[in-house]
C-alpha positions as CSV (number, residue, x, y, z in Angstrom):
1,X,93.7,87.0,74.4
2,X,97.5,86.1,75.4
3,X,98.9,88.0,72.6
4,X,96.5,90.8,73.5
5,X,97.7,90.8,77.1
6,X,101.4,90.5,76.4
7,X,101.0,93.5,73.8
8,X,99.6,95.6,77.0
9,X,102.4,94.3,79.4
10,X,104.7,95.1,76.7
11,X,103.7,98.7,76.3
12,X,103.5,99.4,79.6
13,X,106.9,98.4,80.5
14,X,108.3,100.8,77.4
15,X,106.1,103.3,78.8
16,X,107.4,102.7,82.4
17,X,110.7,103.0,81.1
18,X,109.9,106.7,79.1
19,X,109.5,107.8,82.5
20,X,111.9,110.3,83.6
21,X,112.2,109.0,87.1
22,X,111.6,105.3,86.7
23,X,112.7,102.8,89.3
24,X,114.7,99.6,88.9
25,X,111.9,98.5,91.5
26,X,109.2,99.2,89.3
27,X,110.6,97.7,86.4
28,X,111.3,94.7,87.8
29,X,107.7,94.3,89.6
30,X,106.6,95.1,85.9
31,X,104.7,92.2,83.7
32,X,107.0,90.4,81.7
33,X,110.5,92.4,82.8
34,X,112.0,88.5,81.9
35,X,110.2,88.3,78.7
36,X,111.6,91.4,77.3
37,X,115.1,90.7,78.6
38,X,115.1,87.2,76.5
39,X,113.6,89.5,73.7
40,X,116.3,92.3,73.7
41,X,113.9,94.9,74.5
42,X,116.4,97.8,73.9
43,X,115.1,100.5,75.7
44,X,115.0,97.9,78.9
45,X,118.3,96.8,77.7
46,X,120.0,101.1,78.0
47,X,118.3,101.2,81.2
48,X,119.6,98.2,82.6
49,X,123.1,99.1,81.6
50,X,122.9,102.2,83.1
51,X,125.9,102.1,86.3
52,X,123.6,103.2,88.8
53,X,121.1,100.7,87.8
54,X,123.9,97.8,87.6
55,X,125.0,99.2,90.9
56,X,121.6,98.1,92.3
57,X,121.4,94.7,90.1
58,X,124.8,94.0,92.3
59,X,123.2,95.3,95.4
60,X,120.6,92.9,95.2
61,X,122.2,89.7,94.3
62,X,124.8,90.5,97.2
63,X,122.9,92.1,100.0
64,X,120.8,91.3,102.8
65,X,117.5,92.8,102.4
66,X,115.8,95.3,104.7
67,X,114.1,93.5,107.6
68,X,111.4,96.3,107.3
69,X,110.1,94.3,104.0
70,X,107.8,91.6,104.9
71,X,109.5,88.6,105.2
72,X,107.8,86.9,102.1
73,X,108.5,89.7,100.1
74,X,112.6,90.4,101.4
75,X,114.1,88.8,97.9
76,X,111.4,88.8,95.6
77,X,113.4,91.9,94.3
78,X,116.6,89.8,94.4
79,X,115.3,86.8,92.8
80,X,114.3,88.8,89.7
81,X,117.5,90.8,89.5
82,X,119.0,87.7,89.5
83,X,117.0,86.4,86.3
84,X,117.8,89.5,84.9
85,X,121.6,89.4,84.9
86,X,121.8,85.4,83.8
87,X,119.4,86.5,80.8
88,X,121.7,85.9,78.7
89,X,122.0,89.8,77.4
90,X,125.2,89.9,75.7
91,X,124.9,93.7,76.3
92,X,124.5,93.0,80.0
93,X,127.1,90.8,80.7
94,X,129.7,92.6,78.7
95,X,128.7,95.4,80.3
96,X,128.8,94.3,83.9
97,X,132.3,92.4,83.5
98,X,134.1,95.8,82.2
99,X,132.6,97.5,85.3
100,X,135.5,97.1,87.7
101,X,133.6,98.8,90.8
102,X,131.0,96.4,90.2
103,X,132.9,93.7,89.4
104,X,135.0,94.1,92.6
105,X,131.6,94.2,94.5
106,X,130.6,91.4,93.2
107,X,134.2,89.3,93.4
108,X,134.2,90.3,97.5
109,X,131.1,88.4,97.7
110,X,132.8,84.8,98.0
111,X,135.7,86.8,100.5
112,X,133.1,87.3,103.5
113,X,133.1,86.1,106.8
114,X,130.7,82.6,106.7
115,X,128.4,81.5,107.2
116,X,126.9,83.0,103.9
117,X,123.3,83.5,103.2
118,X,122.0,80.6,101.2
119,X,119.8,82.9,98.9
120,X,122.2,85.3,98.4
121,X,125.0,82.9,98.2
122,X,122.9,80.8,95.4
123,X,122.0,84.8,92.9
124,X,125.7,85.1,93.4
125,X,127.0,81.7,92.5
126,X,124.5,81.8,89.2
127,X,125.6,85.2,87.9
128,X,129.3,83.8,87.9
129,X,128.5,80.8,86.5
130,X,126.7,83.0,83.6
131,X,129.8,85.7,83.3
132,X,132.6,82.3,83.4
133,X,130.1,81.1,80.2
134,X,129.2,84.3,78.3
135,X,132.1,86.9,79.2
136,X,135.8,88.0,78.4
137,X,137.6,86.1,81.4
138,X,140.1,89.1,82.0
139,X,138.4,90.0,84.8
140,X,139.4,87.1,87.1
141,X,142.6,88.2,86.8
142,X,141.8,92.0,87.4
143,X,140.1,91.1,90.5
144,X,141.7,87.8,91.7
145,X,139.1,85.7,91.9
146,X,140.7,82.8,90.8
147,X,142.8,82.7,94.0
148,X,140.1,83.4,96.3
149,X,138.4,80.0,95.4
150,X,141.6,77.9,95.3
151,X,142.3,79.5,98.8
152,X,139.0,78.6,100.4
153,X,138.7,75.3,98.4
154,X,142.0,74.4,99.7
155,X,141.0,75.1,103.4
156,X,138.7,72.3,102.8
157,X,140.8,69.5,102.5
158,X,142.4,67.7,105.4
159,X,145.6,66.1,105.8
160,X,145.1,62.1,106.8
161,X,146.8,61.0,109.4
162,X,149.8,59.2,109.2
163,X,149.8,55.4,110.3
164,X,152.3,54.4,112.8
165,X,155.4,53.1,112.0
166,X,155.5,49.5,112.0
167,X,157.1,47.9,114.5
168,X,159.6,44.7,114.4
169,X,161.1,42.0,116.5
170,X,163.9,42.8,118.3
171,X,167.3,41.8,116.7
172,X,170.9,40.8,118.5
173,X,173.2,43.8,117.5
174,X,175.0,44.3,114.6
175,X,178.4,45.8,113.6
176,X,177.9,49.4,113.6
177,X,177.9,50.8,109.6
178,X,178.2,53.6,108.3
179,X,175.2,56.0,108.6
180,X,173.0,56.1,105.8
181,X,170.3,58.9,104.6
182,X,166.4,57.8,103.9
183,X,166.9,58.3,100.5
184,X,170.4,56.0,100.3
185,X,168.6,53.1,102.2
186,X,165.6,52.9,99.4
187,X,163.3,53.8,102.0
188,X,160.8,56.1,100.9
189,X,159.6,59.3,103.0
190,X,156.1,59.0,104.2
191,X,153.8,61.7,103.4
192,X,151.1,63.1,104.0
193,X,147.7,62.4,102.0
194,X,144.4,64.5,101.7
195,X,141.4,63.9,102.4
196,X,138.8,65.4,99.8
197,X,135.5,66.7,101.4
198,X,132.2,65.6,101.3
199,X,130.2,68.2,99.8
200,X,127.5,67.1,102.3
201,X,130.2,69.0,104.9
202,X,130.5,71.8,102.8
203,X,129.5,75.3,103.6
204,X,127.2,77.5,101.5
205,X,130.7,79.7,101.2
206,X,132.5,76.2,99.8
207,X,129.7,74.8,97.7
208,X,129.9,78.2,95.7
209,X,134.0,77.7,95.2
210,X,133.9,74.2,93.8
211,X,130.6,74.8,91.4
212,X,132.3,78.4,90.1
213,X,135.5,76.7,90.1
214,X,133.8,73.3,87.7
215,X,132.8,76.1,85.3
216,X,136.2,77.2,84.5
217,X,137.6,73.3,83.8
C-alpha cells in the first residue's frame, strides 16, 4: 500500500507540474514535494530553478507573511520552501548562488533593522549554512557578506573597564630627572580588554552572525 500511494503522490506532482500555469503554492502543498527533491525529480528540479520561482523561494524564507493567512497557516509555505532550498540539489544551490538579484536579496537579510523575526531569521540562517557547505564561495565576496557579520558580531563585544590605577604611599621628593616616556620607564600601556557575549544576550540578528560565521572556520 505505501509504494502504491507514493506512486500516486508521485504522478500527481509530475502531472501538477505539466501544467501550464502551475503554482509554486501548489507544488509545495503537493504530497511528497520533499521526497522528490531528495530524489532529483527533474522536471521539479527545471521548475524550481526557474528565476521567478527562485524569486518566490527567496521571498518566503525572507518575508513576513500576509496577516490575512490564518495564523497557523502564515509559514507553513515558508517552512517548506525552506526544506526545499537546503535539499541538498546541487542544481538548486548552484543555481541560486549565481543568481546575484537573488543572492543580494537574500545577503540584505542579516542587514535589517532588529529585532528580526525568529522564523524567518532561523529559514535564512539554514539556507546559508547549506550554500557556505555546498556552493562556490565567490559570492560572499560579490555581495559582502563576510563584512556584514564581522560588523554586527563585532558590535557585540564590549570593552571591560579599566581598573584604577593603583595608588602608593606618599614619598619625600626626589631630585628632579630627566623626563622619561611609558615605553622608556618599562611600564607597559594599559589597554583595553573585551568582553565576549553570552549567546544567552544575543539577538536573533547576532545568533545568525556567529552560527553563519562557525560555518566558514
Amino acid at each position: 500500500m505505501f509504494w502504491s500511494g507514493n506512486y500516486i503522490a508521485v504522478r500527481e506532482l509530475n502531472s501538477l507540474l505539466k501544467e501550464e500555469n502551475v503554482t509554486l503554492s501548489q507544488v509545495l502543498e503537493a504530497d511528497d514535494v520533499l521526497q522528490e527533491c531528495k530524489a532529483g525529480n527533474q522536471a521539479l528540479i527545471q521548475f524550481l530553478t526557474r528565476p521567478e520561482i527562485l524569486a518566490e523561494l527567496v521571498t518566503l524564507i525572507t518575508e513576513e507573511p500576509s496577516k490575512n493567512i490564518e495564523l497557523s497557516l502564515q509559514y507553513r509555505h515558508a517552512s517548506i520552501a525552506c526544506e526545499v532550498l537546503t535539499s541538498h540539489l546541487p542544481t538548486l544551490s548552484d543555481r541560486l548562488s549565481m543568481d546575484s538579484v537573488q543572492m543580494n536579496r537574500l545577503c540584505d537579510f542579516i542587514d535589517r533593522e532588529p529585532p528580526l523575526n525568529p522564523l524567518l531569521a532561523s529559514y535564512f540562517s539554514k539556507t546559508i549554512e547549506m550554500l557556505l557547505e555546498r556552493s562556490s564561495k565567490q559570492w560572499l565576496e560579490e555581495h559582502q557578506f563576510l563584512e556584514s557579520l564581522i560588523q554586527i558580531i563585532c558590535g557585540t563585544y564590549e570593552p571591560e573597564p579599566l581598573p584604577p590605577p593603583a595608588t602608593a604611599p606618599a614619598a619625600p621628593a626626589a631630585p628632579t630627572a630627566p623626563a622619561t616616556s611609558r615605553r622608556d620607564s618599562g611600564s607597559p600601556a594599559r589597554r583595553p580588554s573585551w568582553r565576549a557575549p553570552r549567546r544567552e544576550t544575543l539577538t536573533h540578528r547576532e545568533k545568525v552572525a556567529f552560527d553563519c560565521l562557525a560555518i566558514m572556520l
